[in-house]
N, C-alpha and C positions, 0 to 999 in steps of 0.2 A: 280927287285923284285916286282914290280908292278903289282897291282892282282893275286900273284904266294905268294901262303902262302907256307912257311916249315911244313915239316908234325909231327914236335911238336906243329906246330898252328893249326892244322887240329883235330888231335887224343888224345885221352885219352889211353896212352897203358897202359893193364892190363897185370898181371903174376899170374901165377899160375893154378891150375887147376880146381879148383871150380869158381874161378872168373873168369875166361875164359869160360866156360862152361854155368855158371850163365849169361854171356854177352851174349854168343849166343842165348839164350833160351828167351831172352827177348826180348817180340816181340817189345816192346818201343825201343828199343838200333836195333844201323846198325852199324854191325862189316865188317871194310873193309877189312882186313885179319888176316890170323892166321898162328904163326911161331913156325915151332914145332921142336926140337934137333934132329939129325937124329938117337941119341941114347935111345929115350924116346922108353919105354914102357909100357904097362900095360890097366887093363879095362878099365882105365879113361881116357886114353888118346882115344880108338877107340869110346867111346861116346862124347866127344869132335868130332874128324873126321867125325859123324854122323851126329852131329848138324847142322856140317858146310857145309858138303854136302848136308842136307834138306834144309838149306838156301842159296844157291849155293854163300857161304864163300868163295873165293882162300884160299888154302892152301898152303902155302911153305915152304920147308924144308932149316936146315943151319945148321952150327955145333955148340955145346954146348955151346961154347965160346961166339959166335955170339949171343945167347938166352940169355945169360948172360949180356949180353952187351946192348942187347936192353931192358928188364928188367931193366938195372941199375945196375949194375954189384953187388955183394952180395948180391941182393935179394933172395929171396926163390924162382924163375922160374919154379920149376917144369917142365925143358925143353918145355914151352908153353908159348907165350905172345900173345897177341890182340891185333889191333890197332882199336878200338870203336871211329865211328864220333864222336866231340864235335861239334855240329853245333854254335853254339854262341861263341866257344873260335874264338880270335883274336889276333895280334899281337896290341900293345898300339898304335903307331904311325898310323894304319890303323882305329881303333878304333875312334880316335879323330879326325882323317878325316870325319869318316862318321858322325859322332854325331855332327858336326859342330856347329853351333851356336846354335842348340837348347839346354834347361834347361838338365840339366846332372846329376847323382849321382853316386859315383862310392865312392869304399874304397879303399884305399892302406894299403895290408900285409906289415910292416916293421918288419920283423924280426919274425913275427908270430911261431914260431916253431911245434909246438904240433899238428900233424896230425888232433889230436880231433877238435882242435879249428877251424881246417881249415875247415874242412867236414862242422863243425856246420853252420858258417858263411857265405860257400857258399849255403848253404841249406835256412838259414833266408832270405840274400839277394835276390835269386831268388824268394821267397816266396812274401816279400817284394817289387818287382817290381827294386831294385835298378839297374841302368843300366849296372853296371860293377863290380868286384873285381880282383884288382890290383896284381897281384902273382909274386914277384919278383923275377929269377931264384936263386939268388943268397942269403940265410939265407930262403926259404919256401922251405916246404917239397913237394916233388915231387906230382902229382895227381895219387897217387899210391892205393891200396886195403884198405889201414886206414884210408885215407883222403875221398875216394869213400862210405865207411863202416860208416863212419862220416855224412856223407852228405844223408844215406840213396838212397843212390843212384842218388841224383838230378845232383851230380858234372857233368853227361854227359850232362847235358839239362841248367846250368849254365853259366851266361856272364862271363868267366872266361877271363880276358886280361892279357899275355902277355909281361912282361919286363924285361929287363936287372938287374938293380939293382932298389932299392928302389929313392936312390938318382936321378938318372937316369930321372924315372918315375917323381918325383914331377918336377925336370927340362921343361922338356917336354909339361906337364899341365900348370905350371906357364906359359912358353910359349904363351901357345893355349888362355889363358884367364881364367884357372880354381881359384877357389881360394881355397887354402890348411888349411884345421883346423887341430886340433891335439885334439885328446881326452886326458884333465890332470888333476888330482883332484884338483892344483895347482890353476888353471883359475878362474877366479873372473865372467865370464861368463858361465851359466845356457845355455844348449842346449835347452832348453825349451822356454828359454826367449828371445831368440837371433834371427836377423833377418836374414834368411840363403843366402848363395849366389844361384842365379838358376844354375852357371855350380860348382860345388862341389867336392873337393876330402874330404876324412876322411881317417884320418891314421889310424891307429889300432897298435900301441906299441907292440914289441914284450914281453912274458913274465917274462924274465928277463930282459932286457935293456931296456926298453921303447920304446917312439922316436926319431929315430938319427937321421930323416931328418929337415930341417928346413918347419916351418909353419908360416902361414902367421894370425892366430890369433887360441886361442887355447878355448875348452868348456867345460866345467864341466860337469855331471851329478849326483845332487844332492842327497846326501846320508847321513841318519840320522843313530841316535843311533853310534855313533864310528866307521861306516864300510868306512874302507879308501879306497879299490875298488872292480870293480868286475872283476868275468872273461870276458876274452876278446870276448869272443865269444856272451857271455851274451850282455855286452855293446853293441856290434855292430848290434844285435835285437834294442836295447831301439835306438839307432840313427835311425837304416832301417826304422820302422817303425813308429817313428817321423816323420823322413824326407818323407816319402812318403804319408803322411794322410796330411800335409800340403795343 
């Protein structure tokens, strides 16, 4: 596997017809191809095929199932998906090779659920400067049209990393030399007031369950008048942009 990324580390695939459409059209975005059902019809699909031959797109064809399949099987497909470069997604393990010793900041989704939340978050981050957000395959929602529609469209141009499970991920980091905080209203320690580490993870609790992974010391963010938290999405602006004006 060595220098040979999987091309779920490569792409952002989109479904649908307007988001399809909407990818090709944008001269920011490089769509490496486009898969169409070989039972699709209609206007929208030959201005699609238009687009993609102005931008000399590959186009290939496959059967419904297959469109389905690659979509993510019950999505809405509209017999049409994309695969859009994500030039900065990575696999984790490649990730913390290259960022070697230097000062790091990255978050880990644990459990994040809420498309919304996610778009948001990769949206601040990037904005933010932070070097990475952690997307567990397993409990985060796919990088699919809500989490994209979230993100305003940044999620193609976001450090999007790469892993297996969440537990997985904090393993891996503890490893390398990161040191894992945990956002908890619980914590007797102010993120404000606390001296941070230079190679950094921050989990981000999902919205029901919290944090399941373990951390290695945990920070508040201090909140008056009786407000016991905020959204997660919110939170993860007030650390990004914390942590990077340091």
């Amino acid at each position: 596997m060595e220098g040979k990324k999987s091309p779920r580390d490569k792409w952002i695939t989109v479904y649908g017809r307007k988001p399809v459409l909407e990818a090709l059209q944008d001269p920011k975005l490089s769509v490496a191809k486009v898969v169409v059902a070989d039972n699709a019809t209609g206007g929208s699909l030959h201005e699609i095929l238009r687009a993609a031959e102005q931008d000399g797109t590959p186009v290939e064809r496959a059967t419904a199932s297959r469109v389905k399949w690659l979509a993510g099987n019950g999505k809405h497909d509209q017999g049409v998906v994309a695969d859009v470069n994500a030039p900065r997604m990575t696999p984790l393990e490649e990730f913390i090779r290259e960022r070697g010793k230097r000062p790091t900041n990255v978050f880990l989704l644990d459990g994040v659920t809420n498309p919304g939340n996610v778009g948001m978050i990769l949206r601040t981050a990037t904005g933010a400067g932070f070097d990475g957000v952690i997307l567990p395959r397993a409990g985060t929602p796919h990088v699919g049209p809500l989490v994209i529609k979230a993100s305003a469209g940044i999620a193609f141009q976001a450090p999007i990393v790469n892993t297996s499970t969440a537990k997985a991920a904090v393993d891996l980091l503890r490893t390398a030399g990161y040191h894992v905080y945990g956002l908890s209203a619980r914590s007797q320690d102010s993120l404000f007031k606390t001296e941070l580490a230079p190679r950094a993870v921050y989990v981000l609790g999902g919205e029901t369950n919290g944090i399941t992974v373990k951390t290695d010391s945990d920070l508040q963010i201090p909140l008056q008048a009786g407000v016991e938290s905020l959204n997660v999405a919110v939170a993860a602006a007030i650390v990004a942009f914390e942590v990077t004006n340091r």
